[in-house]
N, C-alpha and C positions, 0 to 999 in steps of 0.2 A: 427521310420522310419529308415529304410537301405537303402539304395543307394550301388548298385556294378556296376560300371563300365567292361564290358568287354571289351576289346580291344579298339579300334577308332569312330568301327561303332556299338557298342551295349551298352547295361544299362538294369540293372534288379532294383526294386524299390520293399518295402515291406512296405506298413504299418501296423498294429494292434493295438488293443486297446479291455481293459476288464473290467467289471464293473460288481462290487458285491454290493448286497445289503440285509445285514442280516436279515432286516425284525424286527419285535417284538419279543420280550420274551414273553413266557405264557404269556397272557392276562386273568386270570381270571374274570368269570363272577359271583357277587355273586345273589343268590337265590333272587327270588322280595322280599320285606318287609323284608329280613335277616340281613341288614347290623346292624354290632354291634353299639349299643350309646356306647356314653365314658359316664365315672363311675369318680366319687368326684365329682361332678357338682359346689358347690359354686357359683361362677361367668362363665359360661365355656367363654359366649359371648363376655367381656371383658378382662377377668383374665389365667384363667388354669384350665384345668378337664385332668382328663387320657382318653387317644384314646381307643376307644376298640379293641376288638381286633379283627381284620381281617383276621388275618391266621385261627384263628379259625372258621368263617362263612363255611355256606354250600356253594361249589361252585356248579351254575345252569350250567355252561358252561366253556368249559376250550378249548381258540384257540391255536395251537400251534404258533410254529416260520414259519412268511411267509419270505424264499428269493427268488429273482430273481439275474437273472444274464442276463447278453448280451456280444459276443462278437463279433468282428470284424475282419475283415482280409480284404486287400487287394494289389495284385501284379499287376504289370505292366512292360511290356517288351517290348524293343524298337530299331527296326535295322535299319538303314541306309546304304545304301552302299553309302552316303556322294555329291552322286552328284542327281538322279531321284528316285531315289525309294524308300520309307522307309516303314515300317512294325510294329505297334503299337498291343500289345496284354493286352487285361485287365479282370481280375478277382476281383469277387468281394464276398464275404460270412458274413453273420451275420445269430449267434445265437441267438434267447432271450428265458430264461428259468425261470418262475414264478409258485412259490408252490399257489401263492396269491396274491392279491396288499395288499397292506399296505393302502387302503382309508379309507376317513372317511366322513359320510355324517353332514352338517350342518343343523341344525335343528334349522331354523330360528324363530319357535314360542315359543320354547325352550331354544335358546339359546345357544346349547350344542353342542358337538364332540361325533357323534357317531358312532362308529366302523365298517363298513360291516360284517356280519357275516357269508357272503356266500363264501364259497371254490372254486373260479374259476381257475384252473391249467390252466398252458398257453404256449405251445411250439411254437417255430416259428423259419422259417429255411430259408433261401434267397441265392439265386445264380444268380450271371449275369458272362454272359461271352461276349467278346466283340472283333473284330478282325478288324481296320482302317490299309488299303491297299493306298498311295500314290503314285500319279507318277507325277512328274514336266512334266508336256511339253509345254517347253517353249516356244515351234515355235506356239501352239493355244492360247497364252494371245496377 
């Protein structure tokens, strides 16, 4: 937030603010019935076995990286000639920019976190403008 003062009877005001959100890394999905078992078995349940190996499975599906981003801005100007009249001007703008959400659906009979795997882009653009005109007059209170 800035604040400028002009002279007696004026002020300019800035706020802003940004927000990033890088989303997931690759999300591999591997192939149904693909995934690797680990090998040495012995005990795995209690003790230790080797992981298999995952890089190596077939991937079924491969999500990219979702970000969003949003920003913000807004200005305000303000005059008085200090005795009847003052003069209020406001702006206002927000961005929001999304490749994807990052949700996940709860699958209650299941028990699991599961990914959305649909691609919804999402732009979104807002403007307000705004002009408050004052005048005292104090002979009608």
């Amino acid at each position: 937030m800035l604040n400028f003062p002009i002279g007696d009877i004026a002020a300019l005001r800035f706020v802003t603010t940004d927000k990033y959100i890088s989303g997931f890394i690759h999300r591999y999905v591997i192939a149904p019935g693909q995934f690797p078992f680990p090998t040495n078995y012995g005990n795995c349940g209690v003790y230790y076995c080797t992981r298999g190996d995952v890089e190596a499975a077939p991937i079924a599906q491969d999500h990219a990286n979702r970000t969003s981003s949003a920003s913000f801005l807004r200005a305000r100007h303000c005059w008085s000639n200090r005795r009847y009249l003052s003069i209020t001007g406001n702006f206002m703008y927000q961005r929001i920019d999304a490749d994807g959400y990052n949700n996940f659906q709860h699958r209650e009979q299941r028990g699991d976190l599961s990914a959305y795997n649909i691609q919804e882009p999402y732009y979104d653009s807002f403007h307000l403008w705004s002009l408050k005109v004052s005048y005292d007059m104090s002979f009608a209170t």
